[in-house]
C-alpha positions in Angstrom: 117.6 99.9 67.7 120.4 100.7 65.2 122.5 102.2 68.0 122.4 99.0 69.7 123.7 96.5 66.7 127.4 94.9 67.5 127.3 95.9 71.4 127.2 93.5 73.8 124.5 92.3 76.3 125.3 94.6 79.0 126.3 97.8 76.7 122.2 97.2 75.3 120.8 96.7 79.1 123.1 100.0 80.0 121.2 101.7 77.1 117.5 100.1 77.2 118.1 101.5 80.6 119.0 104.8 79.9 116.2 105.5 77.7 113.6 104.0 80.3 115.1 106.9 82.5 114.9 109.5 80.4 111.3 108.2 79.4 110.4 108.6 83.2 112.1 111.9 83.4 109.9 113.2 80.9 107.0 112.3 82.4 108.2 114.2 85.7 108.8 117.4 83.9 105.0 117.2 82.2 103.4 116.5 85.3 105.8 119.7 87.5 105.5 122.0 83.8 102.6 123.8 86.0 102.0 126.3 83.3 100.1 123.3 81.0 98.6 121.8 83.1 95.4 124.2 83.9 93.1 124.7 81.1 92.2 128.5 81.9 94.4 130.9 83.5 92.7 133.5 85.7 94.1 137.1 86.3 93.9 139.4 89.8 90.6 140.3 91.2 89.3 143.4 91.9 87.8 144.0 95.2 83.9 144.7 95.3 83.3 142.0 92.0 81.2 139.8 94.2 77.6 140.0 95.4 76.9 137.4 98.2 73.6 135.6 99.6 73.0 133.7 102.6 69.8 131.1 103.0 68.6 129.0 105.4 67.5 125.5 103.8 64.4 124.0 105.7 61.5 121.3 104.8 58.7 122.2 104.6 56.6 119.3 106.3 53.3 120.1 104.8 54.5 120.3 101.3 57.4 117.7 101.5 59.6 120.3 99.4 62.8 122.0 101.3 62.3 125.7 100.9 65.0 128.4 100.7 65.1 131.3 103.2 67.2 134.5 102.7 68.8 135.8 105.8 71.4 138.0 104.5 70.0 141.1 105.8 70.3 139.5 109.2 73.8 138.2 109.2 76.9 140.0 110.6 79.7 137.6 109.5 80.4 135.0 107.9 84.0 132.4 108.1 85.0 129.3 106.8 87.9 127.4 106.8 89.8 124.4 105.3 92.4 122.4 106.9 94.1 119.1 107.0 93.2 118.7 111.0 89.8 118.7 110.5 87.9 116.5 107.4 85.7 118.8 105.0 84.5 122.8 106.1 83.5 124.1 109.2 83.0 127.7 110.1 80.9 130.1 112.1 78.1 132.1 111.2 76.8 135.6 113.2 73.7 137.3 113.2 71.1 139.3 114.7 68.1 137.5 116.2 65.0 138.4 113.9 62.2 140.2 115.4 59.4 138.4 117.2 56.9 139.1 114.1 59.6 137.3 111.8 58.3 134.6 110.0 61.8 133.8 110.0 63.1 131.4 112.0 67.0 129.4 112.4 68.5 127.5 114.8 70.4 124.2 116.0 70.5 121.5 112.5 68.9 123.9 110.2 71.4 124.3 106.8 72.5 127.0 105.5 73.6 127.9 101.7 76.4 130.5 100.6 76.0 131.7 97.2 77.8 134.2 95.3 77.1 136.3 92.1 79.6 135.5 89.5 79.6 136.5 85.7 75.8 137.3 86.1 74.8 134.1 87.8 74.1 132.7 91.2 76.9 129.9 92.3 76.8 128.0 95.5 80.2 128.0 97.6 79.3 125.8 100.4 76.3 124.1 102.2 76.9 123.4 105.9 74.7 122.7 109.1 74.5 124.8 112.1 75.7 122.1 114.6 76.3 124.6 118.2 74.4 127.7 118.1 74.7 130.0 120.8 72.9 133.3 122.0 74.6 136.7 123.5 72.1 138.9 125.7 71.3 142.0 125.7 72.4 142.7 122.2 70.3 140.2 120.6 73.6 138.6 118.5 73.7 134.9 117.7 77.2 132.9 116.6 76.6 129.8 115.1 79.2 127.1 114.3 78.7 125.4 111.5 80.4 122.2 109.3 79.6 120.5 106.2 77.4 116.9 106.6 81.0 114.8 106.4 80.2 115.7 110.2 77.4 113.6 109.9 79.2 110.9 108.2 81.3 110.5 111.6 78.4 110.5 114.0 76.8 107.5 111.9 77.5 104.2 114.5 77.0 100.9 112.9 78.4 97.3 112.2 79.5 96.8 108.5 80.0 93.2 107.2 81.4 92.8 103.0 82.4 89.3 102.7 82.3 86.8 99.4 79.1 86.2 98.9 78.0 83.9 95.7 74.4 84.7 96.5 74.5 88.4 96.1 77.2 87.8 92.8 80.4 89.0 95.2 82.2 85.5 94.5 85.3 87.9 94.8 84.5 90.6 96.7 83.1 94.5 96.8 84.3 97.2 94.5 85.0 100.6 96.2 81.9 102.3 94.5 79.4 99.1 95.5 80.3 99.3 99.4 80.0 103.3 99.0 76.3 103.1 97.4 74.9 100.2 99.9 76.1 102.1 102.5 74.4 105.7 101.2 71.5 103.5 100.9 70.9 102.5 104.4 72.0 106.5 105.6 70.4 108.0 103.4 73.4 109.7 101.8 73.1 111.6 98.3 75.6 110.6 96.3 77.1 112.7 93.8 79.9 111.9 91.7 81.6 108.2 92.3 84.1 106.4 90.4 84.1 103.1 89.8 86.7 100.8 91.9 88.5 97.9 90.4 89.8 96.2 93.4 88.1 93.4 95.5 87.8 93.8 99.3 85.9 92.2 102.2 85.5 94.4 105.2 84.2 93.5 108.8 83.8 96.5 111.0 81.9 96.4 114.4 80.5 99.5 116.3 82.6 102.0 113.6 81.1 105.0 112.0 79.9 105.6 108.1 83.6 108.0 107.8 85.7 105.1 109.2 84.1 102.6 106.9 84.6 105.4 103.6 88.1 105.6 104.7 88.9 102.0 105.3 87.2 101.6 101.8 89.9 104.2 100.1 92.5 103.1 102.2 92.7 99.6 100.3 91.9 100.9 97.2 94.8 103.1 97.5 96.8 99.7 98.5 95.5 97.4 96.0 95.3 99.7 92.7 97.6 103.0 93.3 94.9 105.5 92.8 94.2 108.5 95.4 90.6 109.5 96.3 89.6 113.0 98.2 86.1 113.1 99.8 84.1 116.5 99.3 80.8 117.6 100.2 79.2 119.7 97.3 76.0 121.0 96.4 74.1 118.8 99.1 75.7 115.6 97.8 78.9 113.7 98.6 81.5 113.1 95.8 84.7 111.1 95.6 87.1 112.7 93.5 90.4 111.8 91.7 93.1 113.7 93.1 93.8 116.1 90.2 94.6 119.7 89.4 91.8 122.2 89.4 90.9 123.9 86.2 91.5 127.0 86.6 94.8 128.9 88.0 94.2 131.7 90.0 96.8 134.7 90.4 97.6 136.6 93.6 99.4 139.7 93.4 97.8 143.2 93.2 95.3 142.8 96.2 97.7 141.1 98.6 97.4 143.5 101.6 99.8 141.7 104.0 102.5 138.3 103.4 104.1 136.1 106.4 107.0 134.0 105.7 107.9 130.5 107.7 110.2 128.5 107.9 109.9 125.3 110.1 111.9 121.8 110.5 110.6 118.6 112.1 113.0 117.6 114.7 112.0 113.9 114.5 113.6 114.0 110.7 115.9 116.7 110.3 119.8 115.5 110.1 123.2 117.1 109.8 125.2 113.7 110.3 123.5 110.1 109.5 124.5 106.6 110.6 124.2 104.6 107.9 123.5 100.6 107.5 123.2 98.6 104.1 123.9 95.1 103.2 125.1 94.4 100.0 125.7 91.0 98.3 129.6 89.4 98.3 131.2 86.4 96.6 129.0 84.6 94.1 125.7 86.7 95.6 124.8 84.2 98.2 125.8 85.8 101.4 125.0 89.5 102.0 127.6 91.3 104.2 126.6 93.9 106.5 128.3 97.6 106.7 127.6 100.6 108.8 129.9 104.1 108.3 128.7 108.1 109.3 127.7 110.5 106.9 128.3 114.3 107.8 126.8 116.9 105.7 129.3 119.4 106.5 127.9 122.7 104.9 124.6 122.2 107.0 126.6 120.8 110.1 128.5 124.7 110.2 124.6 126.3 109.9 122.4 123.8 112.0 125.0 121.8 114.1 125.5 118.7 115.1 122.0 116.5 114.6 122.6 113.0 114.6 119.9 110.0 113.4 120.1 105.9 112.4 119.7 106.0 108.6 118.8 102.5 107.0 118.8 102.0 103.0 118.4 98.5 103.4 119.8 96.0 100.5 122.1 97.6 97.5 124.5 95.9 94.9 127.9 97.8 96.6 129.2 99.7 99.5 129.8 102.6 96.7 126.1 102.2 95.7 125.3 102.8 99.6 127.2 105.8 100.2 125.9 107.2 97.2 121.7 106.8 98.3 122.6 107.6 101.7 124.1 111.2 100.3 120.8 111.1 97.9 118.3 110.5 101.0 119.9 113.1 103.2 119.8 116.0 100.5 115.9 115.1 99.8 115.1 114.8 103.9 117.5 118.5 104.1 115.1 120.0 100.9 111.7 118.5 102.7 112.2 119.8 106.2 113.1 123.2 105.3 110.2 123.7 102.4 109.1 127.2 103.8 105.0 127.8 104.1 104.0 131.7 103.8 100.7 132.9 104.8 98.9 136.2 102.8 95.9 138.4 103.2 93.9 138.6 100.0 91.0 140.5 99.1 89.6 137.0 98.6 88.4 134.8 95.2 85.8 131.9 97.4 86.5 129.3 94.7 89.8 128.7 96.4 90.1 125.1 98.2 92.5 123.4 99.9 95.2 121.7 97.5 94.8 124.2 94.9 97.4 125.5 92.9 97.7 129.0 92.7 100.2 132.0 91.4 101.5 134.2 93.7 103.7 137.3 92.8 105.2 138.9 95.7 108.1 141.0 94.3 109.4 141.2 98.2 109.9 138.2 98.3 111.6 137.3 95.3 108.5 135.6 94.1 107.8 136.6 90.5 107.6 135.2 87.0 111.2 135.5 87.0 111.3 132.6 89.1 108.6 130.6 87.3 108.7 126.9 87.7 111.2 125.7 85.4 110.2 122.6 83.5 113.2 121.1 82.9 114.4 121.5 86.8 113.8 118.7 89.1 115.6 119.9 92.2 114.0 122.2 95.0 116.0 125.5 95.3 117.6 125.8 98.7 117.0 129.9 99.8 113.0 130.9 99.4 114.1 133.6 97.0 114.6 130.8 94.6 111.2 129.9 95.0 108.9 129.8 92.1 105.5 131.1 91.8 103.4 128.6 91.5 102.4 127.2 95.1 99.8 124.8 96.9 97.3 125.7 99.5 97.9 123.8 102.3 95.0 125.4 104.5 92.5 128.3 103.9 90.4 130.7 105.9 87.3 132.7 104.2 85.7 135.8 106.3 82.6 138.0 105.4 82.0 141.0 107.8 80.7 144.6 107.2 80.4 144.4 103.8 83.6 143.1 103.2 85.5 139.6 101.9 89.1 138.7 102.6 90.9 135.4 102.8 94.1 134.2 104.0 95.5 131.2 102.9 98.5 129.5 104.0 101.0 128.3 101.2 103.6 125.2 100.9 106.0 124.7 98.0 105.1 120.6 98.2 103.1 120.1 95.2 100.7 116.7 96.3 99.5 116.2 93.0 103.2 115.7 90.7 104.3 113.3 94.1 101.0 111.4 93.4 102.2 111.0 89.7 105.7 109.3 90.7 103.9 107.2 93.7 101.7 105.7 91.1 104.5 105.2 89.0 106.6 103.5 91.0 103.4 101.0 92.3 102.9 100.4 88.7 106.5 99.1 87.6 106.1 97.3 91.6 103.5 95.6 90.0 104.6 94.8 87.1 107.8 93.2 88.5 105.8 91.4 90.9 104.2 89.9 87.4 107.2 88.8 86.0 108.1 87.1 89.2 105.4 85.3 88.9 105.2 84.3 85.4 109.0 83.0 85.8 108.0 81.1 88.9 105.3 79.2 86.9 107.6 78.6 84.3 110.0 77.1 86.3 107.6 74.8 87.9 106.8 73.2 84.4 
């Protein structure tokens, strides 16, 4: 406060400003310093370090208990996969049909349970259902597909109705986690893990499934609070989880058998030259004036040519102010578009899910601890050998056959959880402007 004695009004704002930027720039280099942010850092591993086991999970209708049923001696292969097209796991099982004195028996809606042996104890990876089960002749082979019970969530039909009710004490509304327990009630979904919403809603769905509700749900808690939610199927339950680095960082380097690098654009965003259009305010601030001008990047015009789209950054203080974001927004859609994704073969860890961090050192590549994540960089480097280690899995594949267990995950540079950081951010200082709107208004009205 010393430094801002004898200044005037607009040299303190200039400076209360400055240090609420370098506040929030701090905050962006802890949540990209990737090296703090995991609580256990996990080395290579060595191929042949796990021990797997496949069951069948059935009730017993006699007994009312669900009993386990080890078919690992039957089954060929196992995959299973992770992407953003499809919502949870699905994958395929094969194996031989058991022999007729078999007391073993596994078909169409049956579960099945992958477990694997890790530091001397048992640990599920996945449950799923068999859902399409078909049968090869003469061989005797069976190829199952399977996917995890958010299937089931989709293939739930009903009407929803969460109004105000003073009866039921909802003079408000429903909270995220109330709406998500009723409905488990009624469908008999096991609930695992929930957090507790703060925001107030009142849905009315007709003929829509138990997913669409969930995701409506989300979608305005998102809206009204800030906060992001994933949806995961564990251990026979369904939890809602923050969206939040994994505890453990996982390094690939030593048992990478093969690497593919891509790089790919979006033609709907990419841009070598921009149209721009901005109003700014003129005179005493009353009337806004208009202005429209071309922007050509001209280093990526030479490389990519000439790629032309309608740019609008909407209301700014000057024209100056205008060229300046336009420039801004063209460097961040050139760095978003041209984010490479590389795809490897591993010998395979199974705790690996989609949105993970994890450390890759391909030398090849460029990718090293060389080029470690700098904390105290903001920018994205523009040639892939400037890339830094530490990358996201933006989809994963998982196969078991012969004995053998190798995954290939597909990597993107985009890290979802740091973005999430400045989104929430930014809705919190929306908010709180939207607050002192307010309060002014009221006080103005007195």
């Amino acid at each position: 406060m010393a430094a801002a004695r004898g200044k005037s009004k607009r040299e303190r704002e200039k400076l209360k400003a400055d240090r609420k930027k370098k506040k929030l720039r701090a905050k962006q280099i802890r949540d990209r310093d990737l090296v703090r942010q995991y609580t256990r850092k996990v080395g290579d591993v060595r191929p042949g370090l796990f021990e797997w086991k496949v069951e069948s999970l059935r009730k017993d209708h006699y007994k009312g208990v669900k009993q386990r049923q080890d078919i690992t001696g039957l089954v060929e292969s196992v995959t299973w996969q992770e992407d953003g097209e499809t919502s949870g796991l699905t994958g395929t099982l094969n194996m031989r049909k058991p022999e007729t004195s078999s007391k073993i028996t596994f078909g169409d809606g049956h579960q099945v349970i992958l477990s694997v042996k890790w530091s001397g104890s048992w640990r599920e990876i996945w449950r799923m259902r068999v859902w399409k089960p078909s049968e090869t002749l003469p061989d005797g082979t069976a190829e199952f597909e399977l996917a995890d019970d958010l299937k089931m969530l989709a293939a739930n039909m009903g009407d929803f109705e969460y109004k105000k009710d003073k009866k039921r004490n909802k003079p408000k509304g429903w909270k995220s986690h109330e709406i998500l327990k009723d409905v488990a009630k009624k469908y008999r979904i096991p609930l695992g893990r929930v957090p507790k919403g703060k925001a107030d809603m009142t849905i009315s769905m007709k003929n829509k499934s138990v997913a669409d509700l969930i995701k409506e749900v989300y979608k305005n808690e998102r809206e009204e609070t800030g906060r992001r939610y994933i949806l995961r199927w564990q251990n026979g339950k369904l939890y809602v989880l923050p969206l939040r680095r994994q505890p453990y960082l996982y390094t690939l380097e030593k048992q990478i058998e093969s690497a593919t690098v891509t790089k790919e654009r979006n033609p709907s965003k990419f841009l070598t030259v921009a149209r721009v259009s901005a109003s700014y305010p003129t005179g005493k601030g009353r009337r806004k004036k208009k202005t429209e001008f071309t922007l050509v990047d001209r280093k990526n015009l030479k490389r990519y040519g000439y790629i032309r789209k309608n740019l609008d950054i909407g209301e700014v203080k000057s024209r100056k102010e205008a060229v300046k974001k336009a420039k801004a927004e063209m460097a961040r859609v050139f760095r978003k578009q041209t984010n490479p994704t590389f795809t490897v073969e591993h010998i395979g860890i199974p705790f690996i899910r989609r949105g993970d961090g994890v450390r890759v050192v391909i030398k090849e590549f460029g990718i090293d601890d060389k080029h470690r994540r700098d904390a105290g960089s903001y920018k994205q480097e523009k040639e892939f050998k400037q890339r830094l280690s530490t990358v996201f899995v933006a989809s994963i594949s998982h196969t078991i056959s012969g004995g053998e267990y190798t995954m290939t995950p597909e990597f993107t540079v985009d890290d979802a959880v740091a973005n999430y950081h400045d989104e929430y951010r930014e809705f919190q200082d929306k908010k709180k402007r939207e607050a002192k709107r307010k309060k002014r208004g009221k006080k103005s009205k007195k």
